[in-house]
C-alpha positions in Angstrom: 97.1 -139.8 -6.6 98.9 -136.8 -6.6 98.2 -134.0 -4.9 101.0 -130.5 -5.4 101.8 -128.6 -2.5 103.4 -125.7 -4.6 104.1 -125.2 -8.4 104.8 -128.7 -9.5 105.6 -130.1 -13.0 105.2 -134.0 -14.0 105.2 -136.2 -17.3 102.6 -138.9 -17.3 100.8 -141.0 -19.7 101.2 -141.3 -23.5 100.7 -138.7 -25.5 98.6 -139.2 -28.4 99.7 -141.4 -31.3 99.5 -138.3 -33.7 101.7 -136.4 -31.8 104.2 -138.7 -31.2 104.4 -139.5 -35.0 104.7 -135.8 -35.6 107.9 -135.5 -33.0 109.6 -138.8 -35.1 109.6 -135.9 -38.2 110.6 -133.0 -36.8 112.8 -134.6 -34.3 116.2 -136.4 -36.3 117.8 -137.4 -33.2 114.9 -138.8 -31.6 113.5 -140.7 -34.8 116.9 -142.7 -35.0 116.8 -144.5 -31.6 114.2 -146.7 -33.7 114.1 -149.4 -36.4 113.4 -147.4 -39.6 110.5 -149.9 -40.0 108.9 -149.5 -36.5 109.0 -145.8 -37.1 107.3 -146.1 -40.3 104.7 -148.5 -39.5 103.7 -146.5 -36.3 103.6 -143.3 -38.6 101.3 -145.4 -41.1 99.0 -146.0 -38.2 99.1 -142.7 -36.1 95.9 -141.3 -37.0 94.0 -145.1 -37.5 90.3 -144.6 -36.4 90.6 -148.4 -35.0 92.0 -147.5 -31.2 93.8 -150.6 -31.6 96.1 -150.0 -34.2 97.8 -147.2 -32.7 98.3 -148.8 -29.4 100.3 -151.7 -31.1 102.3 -149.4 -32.6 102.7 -147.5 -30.0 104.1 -150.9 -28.2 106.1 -151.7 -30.7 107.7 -148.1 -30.9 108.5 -147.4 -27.1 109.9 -151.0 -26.5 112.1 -150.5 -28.9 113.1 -147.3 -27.5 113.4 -148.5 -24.0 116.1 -151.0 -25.1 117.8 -148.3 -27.3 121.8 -149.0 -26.5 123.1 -145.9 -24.0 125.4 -145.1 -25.8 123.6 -144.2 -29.0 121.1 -142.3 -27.0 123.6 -140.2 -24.9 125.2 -139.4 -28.6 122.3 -137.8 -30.1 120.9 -136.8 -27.3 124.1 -134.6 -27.1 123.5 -133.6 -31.0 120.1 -132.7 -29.7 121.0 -130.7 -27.3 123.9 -128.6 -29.5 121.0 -128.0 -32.2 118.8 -126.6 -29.5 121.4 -124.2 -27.6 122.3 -122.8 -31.2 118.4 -121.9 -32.3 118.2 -124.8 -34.9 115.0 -125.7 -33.7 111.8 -126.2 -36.1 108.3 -124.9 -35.2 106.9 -128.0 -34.2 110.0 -128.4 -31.7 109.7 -125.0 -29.8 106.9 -126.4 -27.4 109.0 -128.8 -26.2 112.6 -127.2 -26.4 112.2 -126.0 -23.4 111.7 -128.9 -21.4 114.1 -130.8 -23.2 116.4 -128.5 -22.5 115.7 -128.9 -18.5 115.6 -132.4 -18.0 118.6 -132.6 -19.9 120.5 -130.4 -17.3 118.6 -132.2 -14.4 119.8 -135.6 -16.5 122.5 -135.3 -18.7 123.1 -138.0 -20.8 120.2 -139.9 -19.6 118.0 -141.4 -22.2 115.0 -140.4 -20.3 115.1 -137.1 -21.6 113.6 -138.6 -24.8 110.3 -139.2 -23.2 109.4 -135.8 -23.3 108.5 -136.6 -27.5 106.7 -139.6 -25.6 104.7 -138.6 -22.7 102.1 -135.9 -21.6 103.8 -133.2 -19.8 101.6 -130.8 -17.4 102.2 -128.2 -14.6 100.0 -127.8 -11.6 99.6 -125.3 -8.7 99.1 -125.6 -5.1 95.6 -127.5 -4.7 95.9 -129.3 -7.9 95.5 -133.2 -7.8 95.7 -135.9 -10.3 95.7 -139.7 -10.7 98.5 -142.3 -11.8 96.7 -145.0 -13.3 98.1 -148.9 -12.9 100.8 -149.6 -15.7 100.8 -145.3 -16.5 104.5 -144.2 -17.4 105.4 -141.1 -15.1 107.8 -138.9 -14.1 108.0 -136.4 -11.2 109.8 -133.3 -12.8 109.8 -130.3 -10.2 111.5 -131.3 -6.7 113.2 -134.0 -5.4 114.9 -137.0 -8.0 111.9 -139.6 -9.1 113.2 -141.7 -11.7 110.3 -142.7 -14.9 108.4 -145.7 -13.4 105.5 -147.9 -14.3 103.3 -147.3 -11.8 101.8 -150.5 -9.9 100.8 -148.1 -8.2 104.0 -146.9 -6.1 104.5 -143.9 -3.4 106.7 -141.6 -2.0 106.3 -138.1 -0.4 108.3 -135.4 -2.1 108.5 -131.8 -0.9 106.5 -130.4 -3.7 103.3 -133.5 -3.2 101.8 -135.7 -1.1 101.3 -138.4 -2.9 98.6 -141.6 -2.1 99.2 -144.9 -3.5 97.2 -148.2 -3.1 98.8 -151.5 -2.1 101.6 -151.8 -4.4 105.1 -154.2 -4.8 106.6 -150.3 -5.6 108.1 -148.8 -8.7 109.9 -150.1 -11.5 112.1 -147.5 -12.9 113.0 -147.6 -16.8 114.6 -143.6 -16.8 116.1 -140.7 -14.7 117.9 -143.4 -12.8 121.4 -144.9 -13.3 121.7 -147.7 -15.6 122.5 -150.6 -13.5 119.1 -149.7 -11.2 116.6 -150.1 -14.5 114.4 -153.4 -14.9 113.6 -152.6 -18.5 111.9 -155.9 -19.1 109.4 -155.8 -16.3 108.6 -152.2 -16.6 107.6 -153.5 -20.0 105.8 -156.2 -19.1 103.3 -154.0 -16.8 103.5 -150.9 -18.6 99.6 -149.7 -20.2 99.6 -147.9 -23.6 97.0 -145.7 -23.3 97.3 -142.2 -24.8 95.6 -139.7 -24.0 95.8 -135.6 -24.3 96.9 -134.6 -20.8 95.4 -135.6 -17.8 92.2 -134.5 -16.2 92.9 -133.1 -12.5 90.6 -134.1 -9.6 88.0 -131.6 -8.7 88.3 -131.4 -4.4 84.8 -131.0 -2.6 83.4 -130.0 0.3 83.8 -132.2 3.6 82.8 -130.2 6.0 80.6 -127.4 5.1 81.9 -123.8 4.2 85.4 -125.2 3.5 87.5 -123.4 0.8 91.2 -123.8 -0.4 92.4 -121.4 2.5 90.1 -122.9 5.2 88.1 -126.3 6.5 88.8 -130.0 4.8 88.3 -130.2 1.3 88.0 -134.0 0.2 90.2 -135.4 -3.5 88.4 -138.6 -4.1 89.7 -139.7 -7.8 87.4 -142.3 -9.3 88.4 -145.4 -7.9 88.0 -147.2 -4.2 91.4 -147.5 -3.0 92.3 -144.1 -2.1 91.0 -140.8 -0.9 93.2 -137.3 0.6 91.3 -134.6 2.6 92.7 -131.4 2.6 92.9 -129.7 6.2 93.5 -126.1 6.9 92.9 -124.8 10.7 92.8 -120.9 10.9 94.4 -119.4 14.5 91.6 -120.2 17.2 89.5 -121.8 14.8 88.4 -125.6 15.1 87.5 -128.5 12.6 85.5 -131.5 13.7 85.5 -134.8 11.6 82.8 -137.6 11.5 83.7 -140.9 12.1 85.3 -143.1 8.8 84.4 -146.6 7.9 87.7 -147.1 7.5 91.5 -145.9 8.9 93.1 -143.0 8.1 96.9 -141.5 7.9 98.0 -137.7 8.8 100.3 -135.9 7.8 100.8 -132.5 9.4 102.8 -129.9 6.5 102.4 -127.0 8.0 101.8 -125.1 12.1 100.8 -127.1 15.4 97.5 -128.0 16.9 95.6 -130.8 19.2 93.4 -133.7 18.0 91.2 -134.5 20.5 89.2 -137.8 20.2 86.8 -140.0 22.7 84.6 -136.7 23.2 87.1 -134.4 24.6 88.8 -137.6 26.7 91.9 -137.8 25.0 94.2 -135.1 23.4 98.1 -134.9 21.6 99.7 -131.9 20.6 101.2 -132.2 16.6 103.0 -130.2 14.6 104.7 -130.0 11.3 106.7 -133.1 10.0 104.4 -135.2 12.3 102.3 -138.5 11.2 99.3 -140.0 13.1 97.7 -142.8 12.7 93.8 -142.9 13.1 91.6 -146.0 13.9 88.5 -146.9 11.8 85.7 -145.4 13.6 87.2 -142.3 15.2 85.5 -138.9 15.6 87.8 -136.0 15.6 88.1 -132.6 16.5 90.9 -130.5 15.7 92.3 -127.0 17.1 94.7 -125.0 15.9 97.4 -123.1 18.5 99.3 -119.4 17.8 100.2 -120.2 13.9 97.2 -122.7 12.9 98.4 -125.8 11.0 97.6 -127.7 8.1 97.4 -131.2 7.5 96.5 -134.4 4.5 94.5 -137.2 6.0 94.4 -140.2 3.4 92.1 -142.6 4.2 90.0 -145.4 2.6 86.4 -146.2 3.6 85.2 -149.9 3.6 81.7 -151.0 2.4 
């Protein structure tokens, strides 16, 4: 799970069949990184009421493009890029232009930059979470350098996210990364083809009553067991009191100092920002904030 801390940008997941096939028309450059017959057949199949038919071709069509030779990418991605700067784009190419345009400066000569005719790209604001399912092709765009990966699921913490992962052997980067650091054939092994129209961000609620997105704990719990983030904001001389987990928790302070106090009142320690703390299953907590108040993400998991 993701979970943006400021304006944040990401591609992630397929994008629909449809849309793909449409980009391998408008898109020259694009269209001959592929077998002339794997384009084709994935074009004949595109909008195939049997789910199946479009996910083979879908298969077909980005393993071939993940082995594409760099050379011959970085050549028309160049060709690309000249018939962009000089207005020669069509209408269905405008949307994406623009991003193309970015990742390419972020990227250059990185075949990568192809994926955005390939994957679902989205921006969110502060507050906004989503999930990275297993085997879901992604790509952090805004802050920091996160190459494309199959997620297994993976984690790191950027300055624009926190991000919560479940147990995981890490990423397997296949773009946005030099050459010699890509495992093409695993990422392709565990990659899912799925596509879907965007992704469906995760609604927070309420943990403790009366919180908002400016005050209290709100609680992103995406729809699986592994994972869960609690949002914690403590106002100047407020307080925030937590029940006990079935389970242990992580904190990490973003923001302001404060005390957690634990064993009713017994025990106390000052934190403030760029600080972790590790909480034990079974914990209550109470939290103050000093001068500034401070703000925090507690990821936890609770055991049945």
């Amino acid at each position: 799970m993701a979970l943006a801390l400021s304006d944040f940008s990401a591609l992630c997941g397929f994008l629909p069949a449809f849309q793909i096939s449409e980009y391998l028309c408008a898109v020259p450059e694009f269209a001959s990184l592929i077998p002339t017959d794997v384009v084709q057949h994935f074009q004949s199949v595109a909008r195939s009421s049997d789910e199946s038919k479009p996910k083979a071709a879908l298969k077909q069509l980005f393993s071939s493009y993940a082995r594409v030779d760099n050379d011959k990418a970085s050549e028309q991605l160049k060709r690309l890029v000249e018939r962009y700067r000089a207005g020669k784009e069509t209408d269905d190419e405008r949307i994406v232009k623009g991003l193309v345009l970015r990742l390419y400066e972020m990227y250059p000569d990185d075949s990568g930059v192809f994926c955005a005719f390939i994957l679902n790209y989205f921006e969110l604001k502060s507050g906004h979470a989503f999930c990275v399912a297993p085997g879901e092709p992604h790509a952090y765009i805004s802050g920091g350098e996160k190459p494309l990966e199959s997620q297994s699921p993976p984690s790191n913490v950027l300055t624009d996210i926190i991000e919560c992962m479940a147990t995981s052997d890490n990423t397997i980067p296949i773009a946005f990364t030099p050459p010699e650091d890509r495992d093409t054939s695993t990422f392709l092994a565990s990659v899912q083809y799925n596509p879907t129209p965007g992704k469906t961000l995760i609604q927070p609620t309420m943990f403790t009553r009366g919180s908002t997105h400016t005050t209290g704990s709100l609680l992103y719990n995406p729809s699986i067991d592994e994972l869960a983030v609690m949002q914690v904001i403590v106002a100047k001389g407020e307080t925030e009191s937590h029940r006990k987990l079935k389970g242990p928790s992580i904190i990490v302070v973003v923001e302001g100092e404060g005390m957690v106090v634990w064993a009713e009142g017994a025990k106390r320690l000052g934190v403030r920002k760029g600080q972790v703390v590790f909480v034990a299953t079974g914990v209550e907590l109470k939290f103050s904030a000093f001068e500034s108040g401070f703000k925090f993400y507690r990821a936890f998991v609770e055991v049945v």
